[in-house]
C-alpha positions as CSV (number, residue, x, y, z in Angstrom):
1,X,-152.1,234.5,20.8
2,X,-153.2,230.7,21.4
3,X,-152.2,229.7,25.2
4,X,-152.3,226.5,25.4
5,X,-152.1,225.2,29.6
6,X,-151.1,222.2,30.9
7,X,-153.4,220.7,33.7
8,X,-150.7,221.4,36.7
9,X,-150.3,224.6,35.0
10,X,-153.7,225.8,34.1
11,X,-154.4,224.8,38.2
12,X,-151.4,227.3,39.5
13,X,-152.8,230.2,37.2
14,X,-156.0,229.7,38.6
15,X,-155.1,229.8,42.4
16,X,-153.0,233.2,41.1
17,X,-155.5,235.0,40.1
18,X,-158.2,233.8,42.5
19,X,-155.8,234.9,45.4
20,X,-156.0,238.4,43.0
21,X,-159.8,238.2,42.9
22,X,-160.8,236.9,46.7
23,X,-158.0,239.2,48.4
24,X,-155.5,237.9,51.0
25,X,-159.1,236.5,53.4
26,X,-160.5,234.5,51.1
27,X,-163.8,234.8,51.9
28,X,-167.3,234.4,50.5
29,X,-167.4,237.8,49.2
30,X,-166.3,238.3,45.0
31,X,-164.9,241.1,44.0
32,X,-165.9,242.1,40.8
33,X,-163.3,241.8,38.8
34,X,-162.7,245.1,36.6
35,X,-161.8,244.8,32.5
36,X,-158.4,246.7,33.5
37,X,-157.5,244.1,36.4
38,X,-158.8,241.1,33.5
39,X,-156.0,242.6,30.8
40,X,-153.3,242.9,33.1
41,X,-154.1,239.1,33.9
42,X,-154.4,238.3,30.4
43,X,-151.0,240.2,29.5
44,X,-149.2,238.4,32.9
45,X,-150.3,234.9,31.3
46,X,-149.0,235.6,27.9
47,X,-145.9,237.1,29.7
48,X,-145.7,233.6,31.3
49,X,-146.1,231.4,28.4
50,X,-143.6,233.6,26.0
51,X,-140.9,232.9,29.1
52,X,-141.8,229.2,29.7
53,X,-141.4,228.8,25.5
54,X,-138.8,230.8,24.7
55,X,-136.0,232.2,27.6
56,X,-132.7,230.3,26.9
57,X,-132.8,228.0,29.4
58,X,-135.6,225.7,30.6
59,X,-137.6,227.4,33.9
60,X,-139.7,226.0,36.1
61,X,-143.5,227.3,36.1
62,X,-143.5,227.8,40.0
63,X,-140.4,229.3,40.5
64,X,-141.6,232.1,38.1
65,X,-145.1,232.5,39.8
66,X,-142.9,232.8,43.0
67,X,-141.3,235.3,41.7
68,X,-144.3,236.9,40.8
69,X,-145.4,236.9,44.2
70,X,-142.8,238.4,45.6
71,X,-142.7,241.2,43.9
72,X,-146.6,241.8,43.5
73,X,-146.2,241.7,47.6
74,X,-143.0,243.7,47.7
75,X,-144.4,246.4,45.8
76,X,-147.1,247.5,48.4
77,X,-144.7,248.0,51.8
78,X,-141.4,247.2,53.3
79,X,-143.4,245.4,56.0
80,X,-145.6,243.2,53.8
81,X,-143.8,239.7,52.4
82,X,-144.7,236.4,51.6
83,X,-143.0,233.5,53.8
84,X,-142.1,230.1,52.8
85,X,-142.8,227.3,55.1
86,X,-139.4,228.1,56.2
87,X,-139.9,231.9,56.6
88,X,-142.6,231.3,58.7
89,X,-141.1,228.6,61.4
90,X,-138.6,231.5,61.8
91,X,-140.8,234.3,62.1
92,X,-142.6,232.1,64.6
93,X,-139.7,231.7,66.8
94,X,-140.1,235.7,67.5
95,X,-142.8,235.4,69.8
96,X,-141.9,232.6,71.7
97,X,-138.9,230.6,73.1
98,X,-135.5,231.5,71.9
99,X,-133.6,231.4,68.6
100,X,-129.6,231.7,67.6
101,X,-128.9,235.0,66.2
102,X,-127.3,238.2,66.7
103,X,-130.1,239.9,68.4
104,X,-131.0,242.6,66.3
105,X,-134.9,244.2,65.0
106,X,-134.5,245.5,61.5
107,X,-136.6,246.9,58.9
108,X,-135.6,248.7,55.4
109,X,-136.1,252.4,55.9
110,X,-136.1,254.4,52.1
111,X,-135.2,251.1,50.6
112,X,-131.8,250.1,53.0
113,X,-131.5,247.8,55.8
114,X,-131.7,249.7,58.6
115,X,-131.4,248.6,62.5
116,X,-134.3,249.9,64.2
117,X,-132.9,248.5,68.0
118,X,-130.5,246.1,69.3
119,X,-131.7,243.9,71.7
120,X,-130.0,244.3,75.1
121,X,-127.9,241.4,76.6
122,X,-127.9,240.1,73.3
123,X,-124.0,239.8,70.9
124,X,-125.4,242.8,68.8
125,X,-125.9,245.0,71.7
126,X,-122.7,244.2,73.5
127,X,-120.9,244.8,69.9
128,X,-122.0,248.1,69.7
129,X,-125.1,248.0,67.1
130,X,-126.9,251.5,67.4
131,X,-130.7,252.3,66.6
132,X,-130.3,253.6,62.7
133,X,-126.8,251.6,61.8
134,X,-127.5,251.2,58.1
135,X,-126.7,247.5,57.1
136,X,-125.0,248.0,53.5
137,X,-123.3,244.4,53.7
138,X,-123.9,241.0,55.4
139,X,-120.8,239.1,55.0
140,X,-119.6,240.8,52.4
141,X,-122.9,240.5,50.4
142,X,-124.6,244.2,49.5
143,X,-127.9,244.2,50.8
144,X,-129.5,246.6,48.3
145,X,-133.1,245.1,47.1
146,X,-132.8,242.5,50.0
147,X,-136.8,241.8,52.0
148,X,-136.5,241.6,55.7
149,X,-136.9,237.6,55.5
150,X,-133.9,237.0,52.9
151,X,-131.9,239.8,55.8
152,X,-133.4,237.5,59.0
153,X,-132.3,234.3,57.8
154,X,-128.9,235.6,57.0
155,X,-128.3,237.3,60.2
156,X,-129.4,234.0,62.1
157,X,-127.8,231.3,62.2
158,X,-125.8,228.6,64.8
159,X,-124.2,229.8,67.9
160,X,-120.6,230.7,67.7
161,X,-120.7,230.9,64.0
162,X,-119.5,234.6,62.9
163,X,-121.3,236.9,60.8
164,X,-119.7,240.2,59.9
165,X,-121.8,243.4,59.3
166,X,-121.0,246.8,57.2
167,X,-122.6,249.5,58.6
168,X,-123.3,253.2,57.6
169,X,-123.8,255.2,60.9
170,X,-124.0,259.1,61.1
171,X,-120.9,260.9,62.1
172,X,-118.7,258.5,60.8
173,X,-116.9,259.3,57.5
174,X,-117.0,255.9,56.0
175,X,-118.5,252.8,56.7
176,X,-117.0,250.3,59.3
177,X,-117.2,246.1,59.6
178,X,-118.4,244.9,62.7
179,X,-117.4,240.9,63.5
180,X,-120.6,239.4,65.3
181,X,-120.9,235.8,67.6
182,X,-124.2,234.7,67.2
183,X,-125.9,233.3,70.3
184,X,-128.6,232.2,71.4
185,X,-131.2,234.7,71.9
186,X,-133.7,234.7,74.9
187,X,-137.4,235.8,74.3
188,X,-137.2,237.8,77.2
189,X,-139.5,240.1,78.1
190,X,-138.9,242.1,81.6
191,X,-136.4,242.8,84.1
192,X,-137.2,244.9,87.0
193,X,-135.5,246.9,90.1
194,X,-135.9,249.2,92.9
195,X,-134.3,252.6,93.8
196,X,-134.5,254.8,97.0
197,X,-136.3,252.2,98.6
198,X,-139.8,252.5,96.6
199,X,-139.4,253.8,93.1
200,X,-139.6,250.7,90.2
201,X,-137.6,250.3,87.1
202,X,-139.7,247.8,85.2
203,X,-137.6,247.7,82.0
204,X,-139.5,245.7,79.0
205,X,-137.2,244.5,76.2
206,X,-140.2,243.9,73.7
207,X,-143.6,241.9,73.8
208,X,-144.0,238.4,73.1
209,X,-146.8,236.0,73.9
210,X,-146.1,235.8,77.9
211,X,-145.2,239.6,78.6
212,X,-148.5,240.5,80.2
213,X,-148.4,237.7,82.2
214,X,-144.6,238.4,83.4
215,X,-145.4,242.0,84.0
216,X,-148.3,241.1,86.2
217,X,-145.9,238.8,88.4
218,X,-142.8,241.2,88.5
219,X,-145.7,243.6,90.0
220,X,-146.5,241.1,92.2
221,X,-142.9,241.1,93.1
222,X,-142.1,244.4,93.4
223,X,-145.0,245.2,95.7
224,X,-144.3,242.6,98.0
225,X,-140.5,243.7,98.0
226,X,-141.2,247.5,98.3
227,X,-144.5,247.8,99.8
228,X,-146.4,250.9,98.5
229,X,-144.4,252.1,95.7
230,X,-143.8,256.2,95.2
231,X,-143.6,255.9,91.7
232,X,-142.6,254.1,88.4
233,X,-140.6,253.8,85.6
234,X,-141.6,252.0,82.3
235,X,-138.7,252.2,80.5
236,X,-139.5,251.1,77.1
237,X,-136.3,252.3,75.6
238,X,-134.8,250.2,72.2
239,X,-138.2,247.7,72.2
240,X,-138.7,246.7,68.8
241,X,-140.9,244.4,68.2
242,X,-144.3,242.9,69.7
243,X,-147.8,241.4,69.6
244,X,-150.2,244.0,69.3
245,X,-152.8,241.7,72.0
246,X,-149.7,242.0,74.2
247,X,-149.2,245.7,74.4
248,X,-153.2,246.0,74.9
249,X,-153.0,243.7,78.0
250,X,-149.7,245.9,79.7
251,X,-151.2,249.1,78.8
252,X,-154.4,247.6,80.5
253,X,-152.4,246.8,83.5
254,X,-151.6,250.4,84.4
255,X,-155.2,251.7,83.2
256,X,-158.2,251.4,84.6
257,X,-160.7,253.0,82.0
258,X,-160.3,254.7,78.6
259,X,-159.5,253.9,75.2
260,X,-155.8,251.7,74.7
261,X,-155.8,251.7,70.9
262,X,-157.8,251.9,67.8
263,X,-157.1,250.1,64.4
264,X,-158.5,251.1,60.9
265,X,-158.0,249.4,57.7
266,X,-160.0,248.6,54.7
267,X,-161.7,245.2,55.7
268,X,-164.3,245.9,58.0
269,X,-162.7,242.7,60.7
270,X,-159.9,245.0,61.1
271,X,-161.9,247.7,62.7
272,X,-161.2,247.6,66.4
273,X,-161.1,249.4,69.3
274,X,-159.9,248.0,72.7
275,X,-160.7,249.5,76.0
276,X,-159.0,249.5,79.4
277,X,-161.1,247.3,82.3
278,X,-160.7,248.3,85.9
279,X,-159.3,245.0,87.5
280,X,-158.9,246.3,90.7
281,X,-155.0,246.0,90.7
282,X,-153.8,248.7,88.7
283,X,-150.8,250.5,90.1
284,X,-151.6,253.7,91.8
285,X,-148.6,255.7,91.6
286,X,-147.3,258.0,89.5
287,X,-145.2,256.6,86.4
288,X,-142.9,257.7,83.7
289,X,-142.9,256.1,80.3
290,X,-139.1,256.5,79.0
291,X,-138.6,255.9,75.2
292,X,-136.5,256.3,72.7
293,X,-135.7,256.0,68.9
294,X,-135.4,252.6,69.1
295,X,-139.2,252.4,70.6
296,X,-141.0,251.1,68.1
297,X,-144.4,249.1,67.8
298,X,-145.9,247.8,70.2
299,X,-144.0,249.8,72.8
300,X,-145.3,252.9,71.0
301,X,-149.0,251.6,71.4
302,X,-148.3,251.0,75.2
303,X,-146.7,255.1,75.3
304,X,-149.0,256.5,73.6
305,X,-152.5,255.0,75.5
306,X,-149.9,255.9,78.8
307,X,-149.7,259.7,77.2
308,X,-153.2,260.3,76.0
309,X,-154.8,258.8,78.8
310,X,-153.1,260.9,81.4
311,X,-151.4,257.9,83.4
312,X,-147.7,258.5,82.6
313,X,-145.2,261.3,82.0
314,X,-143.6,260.3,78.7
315,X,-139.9,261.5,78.6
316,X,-137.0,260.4,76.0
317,X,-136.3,260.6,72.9
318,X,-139.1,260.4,69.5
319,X,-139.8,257.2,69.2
320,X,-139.2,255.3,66.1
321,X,-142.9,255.7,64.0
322,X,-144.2,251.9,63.2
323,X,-147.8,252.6,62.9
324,X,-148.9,249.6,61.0
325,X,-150.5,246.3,61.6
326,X,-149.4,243.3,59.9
327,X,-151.7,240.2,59.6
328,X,-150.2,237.1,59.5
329,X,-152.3,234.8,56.6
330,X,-151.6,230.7,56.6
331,X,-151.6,229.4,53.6
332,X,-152.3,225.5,52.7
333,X,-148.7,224.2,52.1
334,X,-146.9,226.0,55.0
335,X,-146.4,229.5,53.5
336,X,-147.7,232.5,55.0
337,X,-148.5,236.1,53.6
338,X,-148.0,238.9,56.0
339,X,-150.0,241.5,55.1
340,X,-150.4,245.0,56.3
341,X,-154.0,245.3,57.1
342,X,-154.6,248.3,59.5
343,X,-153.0,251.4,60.7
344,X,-153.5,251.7,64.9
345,X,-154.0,255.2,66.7
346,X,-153.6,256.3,69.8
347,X,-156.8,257.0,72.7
348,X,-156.8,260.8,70.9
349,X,-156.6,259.8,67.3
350,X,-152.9,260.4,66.6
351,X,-152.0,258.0,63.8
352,X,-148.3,257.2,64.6
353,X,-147.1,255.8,61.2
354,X,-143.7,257.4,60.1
355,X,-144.2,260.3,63.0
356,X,-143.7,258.1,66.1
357,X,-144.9,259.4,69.8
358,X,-143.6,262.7,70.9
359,X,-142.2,263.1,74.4
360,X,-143.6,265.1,76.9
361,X,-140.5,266.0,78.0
362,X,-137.5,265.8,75.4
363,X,-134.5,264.2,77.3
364,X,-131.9,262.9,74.8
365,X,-129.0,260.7,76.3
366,X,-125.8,261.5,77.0
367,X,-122.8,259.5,76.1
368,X,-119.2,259.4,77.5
369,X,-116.7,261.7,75.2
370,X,-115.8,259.3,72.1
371,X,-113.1,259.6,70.1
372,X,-113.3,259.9,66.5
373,X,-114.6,256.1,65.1
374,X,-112.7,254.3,62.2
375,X,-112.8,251.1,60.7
376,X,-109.8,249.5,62.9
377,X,-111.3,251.6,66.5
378,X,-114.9,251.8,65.8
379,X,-116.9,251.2,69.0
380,X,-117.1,252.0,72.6
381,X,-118.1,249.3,74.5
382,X,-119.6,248.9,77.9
383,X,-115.9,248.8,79.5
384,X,-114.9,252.1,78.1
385,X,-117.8,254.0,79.9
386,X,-116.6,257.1,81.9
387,X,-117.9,257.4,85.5
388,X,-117.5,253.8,87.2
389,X,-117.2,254.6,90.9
390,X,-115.1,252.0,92.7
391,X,-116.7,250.4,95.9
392,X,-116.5,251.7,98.9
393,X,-117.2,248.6,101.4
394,X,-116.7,245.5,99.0
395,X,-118.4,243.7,102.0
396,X,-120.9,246.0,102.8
397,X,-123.7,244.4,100.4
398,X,-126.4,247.6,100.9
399,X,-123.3,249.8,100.3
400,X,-122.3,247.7,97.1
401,X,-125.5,247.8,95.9
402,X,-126.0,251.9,96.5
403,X,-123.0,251.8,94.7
404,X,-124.4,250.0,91.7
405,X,-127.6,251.9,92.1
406,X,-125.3,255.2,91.2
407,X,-123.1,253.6,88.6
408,X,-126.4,252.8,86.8
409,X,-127.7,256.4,87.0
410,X,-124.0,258.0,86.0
411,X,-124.1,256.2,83.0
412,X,-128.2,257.0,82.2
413,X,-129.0,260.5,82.1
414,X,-132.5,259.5,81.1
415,X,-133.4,257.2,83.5
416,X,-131.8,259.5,86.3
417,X,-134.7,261.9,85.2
418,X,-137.2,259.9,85.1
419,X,-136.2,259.0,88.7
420,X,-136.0,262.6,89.8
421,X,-139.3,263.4,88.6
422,X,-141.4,260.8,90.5
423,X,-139.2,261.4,93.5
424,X,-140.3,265.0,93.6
425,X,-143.9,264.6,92.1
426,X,-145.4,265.0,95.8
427,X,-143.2,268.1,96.1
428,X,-144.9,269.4,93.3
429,X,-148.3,268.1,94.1
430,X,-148.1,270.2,97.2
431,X,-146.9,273.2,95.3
432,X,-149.6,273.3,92.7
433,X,-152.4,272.9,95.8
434,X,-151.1,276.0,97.1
């Protein structure tokens, strides 16, 4: 068949298949280009030109090679996409700031929408969206064959606006509509407090670009607050998302040697191995990591250099399994591809993709009785938890805070363990000795 190109045409075809030929880096080193990968150019150009001549309607040549894009990039991962310029302000706003939404991390898990954690504080945590909710409909719209990006963009959107979600959950017999307020959605990162005196709850939501730096100053904090601490808990519970230089820098903060995390992919630049430095500040005492399903990511690099390196007791639930590194690549007019370029291990070699770390101490979390969930009396909600224990002294302020201290740990078997353990690790320090 004759091709014959225009010049705006002929110029799009050629960045196509050079992006084919270079790879996503672009760099000075050529592939060789094989005579099956040539055909299967060949064939996609005289697929194009057939379309352009002869579908019913007139298309436009970019919108098809868009398409084409998409799916070439959707067939390799569920975490690999390519971003418009518009895509990738949003995914920007991620790591830094705040941004109007519901609060949610998702990902599509054996081809559904699927909430891996809700963020706390945020209107999809306080609505009752569980790690695993299946997301079959967004307004009404199935989500089937939707990419994260197209499901982002429809779950943000302006403060107050609604956005109603259909969700499969297990244990429920059919699926149920949950009414969502977007709001605006802090980028926070930490929030920390003390029980008994001297044991630390540093709780860390997920990892964005200032984490480390927050962590370091809650420590700071804490230490100048407690004094000596007996222990601490890292609870890491429903963290989703992070920067992979972030988790490096908190796990380095609790280590003083050994190896944090390894990566290994196919291009030798994504070969790395990053190692704890002694920084004379590192925390002492003993410390519990407490995860969950919903621990995903980067939380799972920070558990499992905390595990393998001996420095933490890690108790919970299995955590959620993301083992993959995406790279971020700009392109010229705004768009990004992210790619995923590595698979990261822990200290020991454990590859976490679709396994996720395994506790050292299997605590799953207990919830109040529920009754049986429909579609009109679906959720229980913060106020429905059993156990609130009225004050005792309303103006007593050490008395109404022990009070809070023990409504907390009612409602949280696993964080009551986690406590319990570091308050009797001397006990059992002794006990071993003798």
């Amino acid at each position: 068949m004759n091709i014959r190109f225009s010049n705006k045409r002929t110029i799009i075809l050629l960045v196509f298949f050079m992006l084919l030929i270079l790879g996503p880096y672009g760099d000075s080193r050529v592939s060789a280009i094989d005579r099956g990968t040539y055909k299967s150019l060949k064939t996609f150009s005289d697929v194009l030109d057939i379309v352009e001549k002869n579908y019913v309607d007139p298309v436009e040549t970019e919108k098809l090679l868009q398409g084409a894009i998409d799916g070439m990039i959707k067939s390799l991962d569920p975490h690999s996409t390519f971003m418009t310029a518009e895509m990738y302000k949003e995914l920007e706003t991620g790591t830094r700031g705040s941004f109007d939404g519901i609060g949610t991390e998702i990902d599509i898990l054996k081809g559904i929408l699927t909430v891996v954690s809700p963020i706390e504080d945020t209107p999809a945590h306080n609505a009752g969206i569980k790690p695993g909710d299946q997301i079959i409909k967004i307004d009404g719209k199935p989500t089937n064959d939707i990419t994260i990006m197209d499901a982002v963009k429809q779950l943000r959107g302006p403060k107050n606006t609604k956005v109603t979600l259909t969700i499969l959950r297990e244990g429920l017999a059919k699926p149920i509509d949950i009414v969502i307020t977007r709001g605006t959605i802090p980028i926070r990162s930490i929030k920390w407090k003390i029980y008994d005196g001297n044991i630390a709850h540093i709780r860390l939501f997920q990892f964005h670009e200032k984490t480390s730096g927050d962590l370091k100053k809650a420590l700071r904090e804490i230490e100048t607050k407690a004094g000596p601490l007996k222990g601490i808990v890292l609870d890491m519970r429903n963290n989703p998302v992070g920067l992979l230089n972030q988790s490096i820098e908190v796990s380095d903060a609790f280590l003083k040697s050994g190896v944090i995390v390894s990566t290994r992919g196919r291009a030798k630049g994504m070969e790395s191995v990053a190692e704890a430095r002694d920084d004379g500040d590192e925390p002492a005492c003993p410390m519990v990591a407490l995860v969950n399903e919903g621990t995903a990511s980067a939380a799972e690099i920070v558990s499992g250099a905390l595990q393998d390196n001996g420095r933490a007791v890690v108790i919970g639930t299995q955590t959620f399994g993301k083992g993959s590194v995406q790279t971020v690549i700009p392109l010229e007019d705004g768009a990004a591809l992210k790619l995923t370029t590595a698979k990261y291990y822990t200290p020991k070699g454990r590859s976490i993709q679709a396994e996720g770390i395994t506790p050292d101490i299997v605590v799953k979390l207990i919830r109040p009785a529920e009754e049986k969930e429909d579609a009109d009396n679906h959720l229980l909600r913060e106020k429905d938890l059993k156990g609130h224990i009225k004050s005792a002294q309303e103006n007593d302020i050490k008395a109404d805070e022990a009070k809070k201290d023990k409504d907390n740990l009612d409602q949280d078997n696993q964080l009551k363990n986690a406590i319990d353990i570091l308050k009797s690790w001397d006990i059992l320090k002794k006990n071993m000795k003798g």
